[in-house]
N, C-alpha and C positions, 0 to 999 in steps of 0.2 A: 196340579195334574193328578189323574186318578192312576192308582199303583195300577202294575200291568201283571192282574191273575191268569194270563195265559201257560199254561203250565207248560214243561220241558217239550211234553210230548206230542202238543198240540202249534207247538212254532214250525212253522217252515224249515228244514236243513237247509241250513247254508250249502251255496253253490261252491265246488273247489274248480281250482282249473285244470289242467287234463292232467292226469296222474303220472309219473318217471317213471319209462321202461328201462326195464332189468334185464339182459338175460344171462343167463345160470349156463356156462359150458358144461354138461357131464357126458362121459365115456366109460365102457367099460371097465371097473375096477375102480373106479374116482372113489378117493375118501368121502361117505355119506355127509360128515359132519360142514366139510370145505362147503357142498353146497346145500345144505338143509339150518348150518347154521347162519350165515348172512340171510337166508331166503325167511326165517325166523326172527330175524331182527325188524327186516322191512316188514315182513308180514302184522307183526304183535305193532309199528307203527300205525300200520293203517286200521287196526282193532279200537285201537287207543283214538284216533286222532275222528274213526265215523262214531264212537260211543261218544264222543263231546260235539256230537251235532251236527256232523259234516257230511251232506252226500258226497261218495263219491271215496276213492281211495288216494293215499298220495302215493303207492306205487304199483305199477302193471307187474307182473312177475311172471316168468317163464323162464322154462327148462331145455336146452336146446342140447341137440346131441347129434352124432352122426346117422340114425334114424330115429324116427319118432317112437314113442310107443316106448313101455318099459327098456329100463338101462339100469343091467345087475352092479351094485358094487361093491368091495372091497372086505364089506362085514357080508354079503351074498343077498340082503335086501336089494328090492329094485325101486329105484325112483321112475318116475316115469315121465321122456321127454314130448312138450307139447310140439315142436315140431323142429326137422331135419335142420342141420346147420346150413344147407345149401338151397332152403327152401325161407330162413330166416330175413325178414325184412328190415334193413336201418332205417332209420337209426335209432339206438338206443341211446338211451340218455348213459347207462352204466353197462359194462359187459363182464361179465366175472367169469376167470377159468378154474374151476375146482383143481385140486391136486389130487394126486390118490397112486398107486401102486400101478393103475393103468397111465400114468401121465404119458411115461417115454414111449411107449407101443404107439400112442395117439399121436407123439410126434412126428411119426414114420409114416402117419397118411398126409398126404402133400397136400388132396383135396380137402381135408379139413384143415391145414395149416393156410391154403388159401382162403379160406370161410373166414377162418379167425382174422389175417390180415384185412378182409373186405369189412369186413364187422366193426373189427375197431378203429377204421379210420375213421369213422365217423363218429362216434362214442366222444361223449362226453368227458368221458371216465373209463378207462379198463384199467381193471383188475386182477389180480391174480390171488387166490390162496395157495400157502404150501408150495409144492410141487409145482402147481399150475404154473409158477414162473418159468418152470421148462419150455410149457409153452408157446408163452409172450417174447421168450428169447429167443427159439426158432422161429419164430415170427419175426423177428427182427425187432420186434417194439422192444425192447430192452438196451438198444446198442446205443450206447456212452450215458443212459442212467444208472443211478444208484438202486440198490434190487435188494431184496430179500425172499430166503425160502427157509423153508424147515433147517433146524440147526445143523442136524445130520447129511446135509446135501449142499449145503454153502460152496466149500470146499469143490466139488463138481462140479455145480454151477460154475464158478470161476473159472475152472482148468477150460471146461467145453464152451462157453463163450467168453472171450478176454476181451471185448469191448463191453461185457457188460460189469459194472464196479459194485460187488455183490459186497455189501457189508452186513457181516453174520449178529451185529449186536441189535440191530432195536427190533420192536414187536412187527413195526410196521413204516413203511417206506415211501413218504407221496414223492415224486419228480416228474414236476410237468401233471400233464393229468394220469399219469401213469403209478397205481398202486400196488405194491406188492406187500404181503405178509408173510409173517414165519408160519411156523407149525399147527394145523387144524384151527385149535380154540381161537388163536390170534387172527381169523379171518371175521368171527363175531367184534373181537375189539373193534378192528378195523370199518365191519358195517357201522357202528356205532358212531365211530368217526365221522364217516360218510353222511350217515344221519342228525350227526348236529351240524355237519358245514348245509344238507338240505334245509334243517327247520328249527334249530338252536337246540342249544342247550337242555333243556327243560325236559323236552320231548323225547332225546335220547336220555336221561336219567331215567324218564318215569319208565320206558321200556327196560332198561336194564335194572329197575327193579323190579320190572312182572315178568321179566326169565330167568329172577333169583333161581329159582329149581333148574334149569337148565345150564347157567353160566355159575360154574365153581370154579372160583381163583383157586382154592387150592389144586386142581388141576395145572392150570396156567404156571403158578410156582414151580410147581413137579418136573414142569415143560423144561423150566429153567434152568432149573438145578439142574436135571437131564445134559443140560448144553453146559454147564460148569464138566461135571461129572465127567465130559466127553474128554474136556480139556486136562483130567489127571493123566500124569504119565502111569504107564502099567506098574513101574517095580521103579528102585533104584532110590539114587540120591536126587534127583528133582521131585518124584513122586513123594519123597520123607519131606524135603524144604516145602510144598505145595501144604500138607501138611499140618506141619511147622506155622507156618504162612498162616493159616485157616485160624489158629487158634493167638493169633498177635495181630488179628486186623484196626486195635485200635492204637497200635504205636507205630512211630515213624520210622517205617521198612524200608530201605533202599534197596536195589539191584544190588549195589556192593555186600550189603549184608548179607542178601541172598546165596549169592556168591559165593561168602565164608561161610555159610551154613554149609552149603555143596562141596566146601573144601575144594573149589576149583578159582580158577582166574574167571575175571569178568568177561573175557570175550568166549569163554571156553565154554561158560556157565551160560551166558546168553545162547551160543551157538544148539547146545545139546538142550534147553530149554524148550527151544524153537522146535529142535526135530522131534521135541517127545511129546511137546502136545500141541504143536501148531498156533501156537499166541506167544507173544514178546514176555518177559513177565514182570513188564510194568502192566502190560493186559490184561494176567489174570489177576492181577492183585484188584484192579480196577473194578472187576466184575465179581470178584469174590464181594469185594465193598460193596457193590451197588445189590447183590444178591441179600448180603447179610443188613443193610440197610431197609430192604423192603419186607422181607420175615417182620421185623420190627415196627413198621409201619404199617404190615396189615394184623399185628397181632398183639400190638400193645398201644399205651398211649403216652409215650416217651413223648416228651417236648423233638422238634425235629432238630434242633439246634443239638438236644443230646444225643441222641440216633446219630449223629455229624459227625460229633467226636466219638462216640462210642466205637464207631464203624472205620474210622481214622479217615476222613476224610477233610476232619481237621474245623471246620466252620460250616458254616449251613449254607454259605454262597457256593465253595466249593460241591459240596454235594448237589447243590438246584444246578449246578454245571452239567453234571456227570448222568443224573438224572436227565438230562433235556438230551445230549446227546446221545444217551442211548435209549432213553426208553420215550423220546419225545413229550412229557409231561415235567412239572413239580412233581417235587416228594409230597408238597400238601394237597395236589390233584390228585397224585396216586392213590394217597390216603382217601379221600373225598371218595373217588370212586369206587375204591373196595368197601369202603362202609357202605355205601350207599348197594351194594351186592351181597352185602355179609346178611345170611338170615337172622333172625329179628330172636 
């Protein structure tokens, strides 16, 4: 058979089938990044995926707001919505509500909280970054799942809806088709997400290494630490044991020990623990671990089995435990991912 010199450019593109709409909720005041960074992930996919010969996109993308036409936010840039929420046709395949400083004002219009319930019943997929779980919860689509928002609002979310079961540790949150994420950056993890369960693996790596310049884990980390940082008590003897704590993560610390660091009784020490920084502390020891474990794994190349112990976690099963409940991956997917984002 004669070799086939038809060159790249002269084949046909391949035909795709009709591309997954998106739409982007923003309002007044929304964090830019909640929706410019998911709309950056699908966007650099469908870059990636027509430069390898494909007419056609794999996703529609639009900006929906309470009017159309520019929509200032949060940094005083305007993104600009392609058209009114009440003018918005289903179904999408995904529906994303951005978070931002304007969330809860936007809760207070009824007719866009109607929009949003009309929206997402039909959705494939809704979404929330941040804030946005405000919401998805005034909406109702939040009541008896599991939810997350920014670390700083966990806490509220909870008190103002109590059927929704807000757990402040992992990045990101599927239940049902229903997604939430924590704090800005973590709505790009999340697209990511979304984009290997569309088209595998491969195809979300190669994107998240062509928005190395965009996507800085050491931000991400920052985000983290942030949400430890929250959980120090201001002054006293739990803020000395936290401490204390910080620099023994790799021996075997009980409560009780804790305890007699505080110089108090165990139920005394648990009680005033709880009021001083709002986590149990077998909690913070757990996330001090999981915090000082991933430092390690995105900045060294400790076997993970010693990162285990180093961090007292004790064995490397234990840790892919701890790691999977809070942060939904391995520590060698964590790893995997960060390099595959760390510049060159």
């Amino acid at each position: 058979m004669a070799p086939d010199t038809t060159s790249q450019a002269d084949r046909p593109a391949r035909r795709l089938t009709t591309p997954k709409r998106i739409g982007i909720v923003i309002f007044d005041r929304c964090q830019i990044i909640d929706a410019t960074g998911p709309a950056a992930v699908f966007g650099s996919a469908n870059e990636i995926h027509q430069a390898n010969g494909v007419s056609g996109p794999l996703y529609d993308l639009r900006m929906i707001a309470g009017r159309p036409g520019p929509v200032r936010t949060s940094t005083g840039v305007s993104l600009f919505a392609d058209s009114a929420l009440k003018d918005a046709v289903p179904p999408f395949d995904t529906l994303i509500c951005a978070g931002g400083k304007g969330s809860l004002k936007f809760t207070e219009d009824a007719d866009a909280i109607d929009d949003i319930r009309r929206l997402t019943k039909s959705a494939r997929r809704v979404v929330s970054v941040c804030t946005g779980a405000y919401i998805l919860a005034v909406a109702g689509r939040l009541d008896g799942r599991r939810a997350v928002t920014h670390w700083a609002h966990c806490r509220n979310l909870a008190d103002r809806f109590p059927k929704v079961r807000v757990d402040p540790d992992p990045i990101f949150i599927k239940d049902g088709n229903i997604y939430t994420s924590a704090g800005v950056t973590a709505g790009m993890d999340l697209a990511l997400a979304l984009l290997e369960e569309d088209h595998g693996k491969a195809l979300a790596l190669e994107v998240a290494r062509e928005m190395v310049m965009f996507m800085k884990r050491p931000g991400s980390q920052a985000q983290f630490s942030r949400q430890l940082s929250a959980q120090m008590a201001p002054r006293g003897n739990i803020r000395d044991v936290q401490i204390w704590l910080l620099d023994r993560l790799a021996e075997d610390i009980s409560v009780e020990t804790m305890a007699e660091q505080a110089a108090m009784s165990l139920r005394t020490f648990n009680r005033h623990f709880k009021k001083a920084t709002g986590r149990t502390p077998a909690g913070f020891v757990q996330e001090a671990r999981i915090e000082a474990a991933r430092n390690l794994l995105e900045d060294s190349d400790l076997p993970v089995k010693l990162i285990a112990r180093q961090c007292g976690f004790g064995d490397e099963e234990r840790m892919r435990r701890a790691f999977h409940r809070t942060l939904g991956v391995s520590p060698q997917d964590y790893r995997m991912r960060f390099a595959s984002l760390a510049p060159a």
